[in-house]
C-alpha positions in Angstrom: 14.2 4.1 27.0 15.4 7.7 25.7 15.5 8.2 21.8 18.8 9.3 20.7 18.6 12.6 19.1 20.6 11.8 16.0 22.5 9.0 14.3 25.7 11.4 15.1 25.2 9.8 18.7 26.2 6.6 17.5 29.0 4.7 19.4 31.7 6.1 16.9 31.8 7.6 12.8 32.6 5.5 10.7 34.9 6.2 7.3 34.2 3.8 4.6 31.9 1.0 4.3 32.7 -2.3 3.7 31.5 -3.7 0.5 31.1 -7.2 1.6 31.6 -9.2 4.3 33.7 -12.9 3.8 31.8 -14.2 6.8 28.2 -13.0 5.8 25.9 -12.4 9.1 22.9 -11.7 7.0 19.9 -13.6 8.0 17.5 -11.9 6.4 17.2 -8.4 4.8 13.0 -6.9 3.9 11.4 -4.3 2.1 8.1 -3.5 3.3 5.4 -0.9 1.9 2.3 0.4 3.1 -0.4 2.2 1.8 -3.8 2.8 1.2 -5.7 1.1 -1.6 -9.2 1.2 -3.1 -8.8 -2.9 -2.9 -7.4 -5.5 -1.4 -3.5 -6.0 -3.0 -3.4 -9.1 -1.9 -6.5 -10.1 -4.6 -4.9 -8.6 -7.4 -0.6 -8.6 -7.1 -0.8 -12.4 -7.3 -2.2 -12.9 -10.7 -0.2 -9.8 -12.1 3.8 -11.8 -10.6 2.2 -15.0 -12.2 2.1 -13.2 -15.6 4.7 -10.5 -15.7 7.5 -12.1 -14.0 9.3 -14.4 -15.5 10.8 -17.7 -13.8 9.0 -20.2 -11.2 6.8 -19.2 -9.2 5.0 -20.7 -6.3 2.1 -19.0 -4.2 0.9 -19.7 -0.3 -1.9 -18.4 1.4 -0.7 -17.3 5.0 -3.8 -17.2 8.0 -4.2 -13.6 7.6 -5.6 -15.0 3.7 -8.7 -16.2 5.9 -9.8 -13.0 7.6 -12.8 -11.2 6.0 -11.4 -8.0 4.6 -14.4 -5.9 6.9 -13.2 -7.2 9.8 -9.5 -6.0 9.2 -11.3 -3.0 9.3 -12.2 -3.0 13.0 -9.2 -4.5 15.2 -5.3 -3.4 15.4 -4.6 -1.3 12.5 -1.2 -3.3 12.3 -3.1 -6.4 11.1 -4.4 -4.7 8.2 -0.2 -4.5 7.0 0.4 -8.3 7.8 1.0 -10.1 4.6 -1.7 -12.5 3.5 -0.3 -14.4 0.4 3.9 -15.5 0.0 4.7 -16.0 -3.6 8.3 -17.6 -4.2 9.6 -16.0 -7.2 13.7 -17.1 -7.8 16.1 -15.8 -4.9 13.0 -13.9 -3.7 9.4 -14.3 -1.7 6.7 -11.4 -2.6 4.6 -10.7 0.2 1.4 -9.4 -0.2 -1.4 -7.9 2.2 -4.6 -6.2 2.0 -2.7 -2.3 1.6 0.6 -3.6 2.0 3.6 -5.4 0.0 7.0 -6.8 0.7 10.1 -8.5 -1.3 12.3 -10.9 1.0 15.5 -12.2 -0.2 16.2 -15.8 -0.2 19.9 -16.8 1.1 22.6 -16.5 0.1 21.7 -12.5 -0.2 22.0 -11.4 -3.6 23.5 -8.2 -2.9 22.0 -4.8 -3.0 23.2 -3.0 -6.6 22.9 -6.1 -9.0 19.8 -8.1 -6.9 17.8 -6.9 -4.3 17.4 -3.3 -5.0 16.7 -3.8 -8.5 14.0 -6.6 -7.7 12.1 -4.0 -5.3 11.8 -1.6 -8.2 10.2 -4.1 -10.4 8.1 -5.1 -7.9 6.9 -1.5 -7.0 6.6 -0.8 -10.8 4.2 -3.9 -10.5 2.0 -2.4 -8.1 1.9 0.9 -9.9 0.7 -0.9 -13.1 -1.8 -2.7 -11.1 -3.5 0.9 -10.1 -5.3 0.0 -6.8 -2.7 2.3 -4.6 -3.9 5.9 -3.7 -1.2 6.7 -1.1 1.8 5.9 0.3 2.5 6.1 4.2 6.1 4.6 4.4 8.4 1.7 3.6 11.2 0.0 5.0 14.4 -1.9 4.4 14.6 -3.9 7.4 18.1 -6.4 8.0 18.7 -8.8 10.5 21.8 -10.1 11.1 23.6 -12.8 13.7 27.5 -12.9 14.1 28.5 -16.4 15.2 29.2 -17.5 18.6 32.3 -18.6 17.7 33.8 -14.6 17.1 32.5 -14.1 20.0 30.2 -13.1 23.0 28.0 -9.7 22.6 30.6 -7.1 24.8 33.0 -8.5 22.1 31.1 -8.1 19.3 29.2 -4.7 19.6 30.1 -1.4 20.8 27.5 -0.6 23.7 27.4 -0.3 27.2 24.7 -1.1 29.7 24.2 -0.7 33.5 21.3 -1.0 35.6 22.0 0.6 38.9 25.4 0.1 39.9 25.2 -3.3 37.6 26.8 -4.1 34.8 24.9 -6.0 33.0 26.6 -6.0 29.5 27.8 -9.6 30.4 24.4 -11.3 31.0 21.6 -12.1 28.7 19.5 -9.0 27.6 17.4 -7.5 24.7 17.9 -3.9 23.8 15.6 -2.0 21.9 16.0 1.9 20.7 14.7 4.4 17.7 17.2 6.6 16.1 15.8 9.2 14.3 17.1 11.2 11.3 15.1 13.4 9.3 12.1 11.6 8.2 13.8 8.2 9.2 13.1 6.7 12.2 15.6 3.3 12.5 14.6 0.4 15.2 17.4 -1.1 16.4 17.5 -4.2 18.6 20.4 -6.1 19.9 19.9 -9.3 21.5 23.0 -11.4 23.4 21.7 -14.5 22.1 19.5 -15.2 18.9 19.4 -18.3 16.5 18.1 -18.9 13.0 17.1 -21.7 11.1 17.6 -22.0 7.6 16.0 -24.1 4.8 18.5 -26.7 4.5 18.0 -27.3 8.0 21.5 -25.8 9.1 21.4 -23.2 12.3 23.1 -20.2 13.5 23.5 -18.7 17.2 25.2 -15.7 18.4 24.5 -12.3 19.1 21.7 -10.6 17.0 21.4 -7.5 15.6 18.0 -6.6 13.9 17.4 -2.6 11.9 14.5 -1.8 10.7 14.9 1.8 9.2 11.6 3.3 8.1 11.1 6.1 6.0 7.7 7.9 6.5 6.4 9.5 3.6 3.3 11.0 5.0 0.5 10.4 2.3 2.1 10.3 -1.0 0.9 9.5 -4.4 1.7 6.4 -5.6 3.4 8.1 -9.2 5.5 10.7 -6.8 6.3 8.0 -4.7 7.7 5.4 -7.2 9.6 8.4 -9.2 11.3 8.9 -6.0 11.6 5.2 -4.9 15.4 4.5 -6.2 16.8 7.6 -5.1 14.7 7.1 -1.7 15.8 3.6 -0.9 19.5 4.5 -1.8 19.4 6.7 1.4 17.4 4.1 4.0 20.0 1.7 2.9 22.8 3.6 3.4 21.6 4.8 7.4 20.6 0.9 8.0 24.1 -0.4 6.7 26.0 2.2 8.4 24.4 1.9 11.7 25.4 -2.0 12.2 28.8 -1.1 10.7 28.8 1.7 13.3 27.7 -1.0 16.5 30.2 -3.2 15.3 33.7 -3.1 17.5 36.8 -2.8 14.9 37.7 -6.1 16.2 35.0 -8.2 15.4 34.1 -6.3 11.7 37.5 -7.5 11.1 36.5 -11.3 11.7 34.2 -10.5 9.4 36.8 -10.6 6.4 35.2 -7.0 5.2 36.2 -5.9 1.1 36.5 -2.8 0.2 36.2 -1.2 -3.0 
């Protein structure tokens, strides 16, 4: 599949962005750093949440917990970002891996000015206090959303068209996947006809999915440049991730959405 050249190449341009949305479709919304460390985050982050952030707390060891740090060393470099630790800290879970860290919002999403955005600074001031990071290679706000079945099938929902052949597929089941780069953003869009989530109270959603991972790559930058940077920086990812599912959006079904503006 072809990258686009630019996020102008978008199905349309969108004026102003909503605000909020009545009918929320947010699933599940991730920040995610990586980086390189002299050790393994996932030893030290814990114990420094458990006694600088106040509130509950509640820690898990995930499988990647058991690995032996040497071995990370030697298979799929991906493994070596997977998060080995989940700490549950208020409307939030920390995750934490051997050069990697993420902050997951718990539902209902807290919003991005007065919760989440504020919540990833402390927890990137956390990291630099806790001195292991050398560099920075990127991070990522990462949002998944699903728009109930009940507003409608995916040719009603989102603005896309897809043939194979002399086929028109845009009817049937499918999975699409595309990058859209801009500047040193790369965003990973995937739209699937039919997704479903499960949420902790046991309730479900189905209907089409849209999932945006925008990654900002930052080369190799020092952890002090990179957190004096960090607000102004995620301001920007956030921005191209919320207007690129506005911009798949058709006008009809945004407006199902019961979108506020300010």
């Amino acid at each position: 599949m072809k990258r686009a050249k630019t996020v102008d190449k978008l199905p349309k341009k969108l004026g102003k962005l909503p605000k909020k949305l009545g009918k929320e479709p947010l699933v599940e919304a991730l920040f995610d750093v990586r980086f390189k460390a002299k050790a393994p985050a996932s030893n030290i982050l814990p114990g420094l949440v458990f006694t600088k952030f106040e509130g509950e707390k509640r820690v898990e060891k995930l499988p990647m917990a058991e690995l032996p740090v040497p071995l990370l060393a030697h298979i799929d470099p991906n493994i070596r970002y997977a998060p080995a630790i989940r700490i549950h800290w208020g409307n939030f879970i920390i995750l934490s891996g051997n050069q990697s860290a993420g902050l997951a919002c718990k539902l209902p999403y807290p919003g991005w000015t007065a919760g989440f955005k504020p919540s990833i600074l402390k927890l990137a001031q956390l990291i630099g206090e806790a001195a292991i990071v050398d560099v920075v290679e990127r991070f990522s706000l990462k949002y998944t959303n699903i728009v109930p079945s009940e507003l409608g099938v995916a040719p009603v929902v989102v603005d896309f068209a897809l043939k194979i052949g002399a086929h028109d597929v845009a009817g049937n089941l499918f999975q699409i996947r595309v990058e859209i780069p801009k500047d040193n953003l790369i965003s990973i869009v995937q739209i699937a006809a039919e997704g479903s989530a499960t949420f902790p109270d046991g309730t479900s959603r189905k209907g089409v999915a849209s999932d945006i991972d925008s990654v900002a790559m930052v080369g190799e930058t020092p952890f002090s440049e990179f957190l004096s940077g960090l607000a102004d920086r995620l301001e920007t990812v956030h921005q191209e991730a919320k207007s690129i599912f506005f911009g798949c959006l058709k006008p009809e079904a945004l407006a199902k959405l019961e979108p506020t503006y300010d």
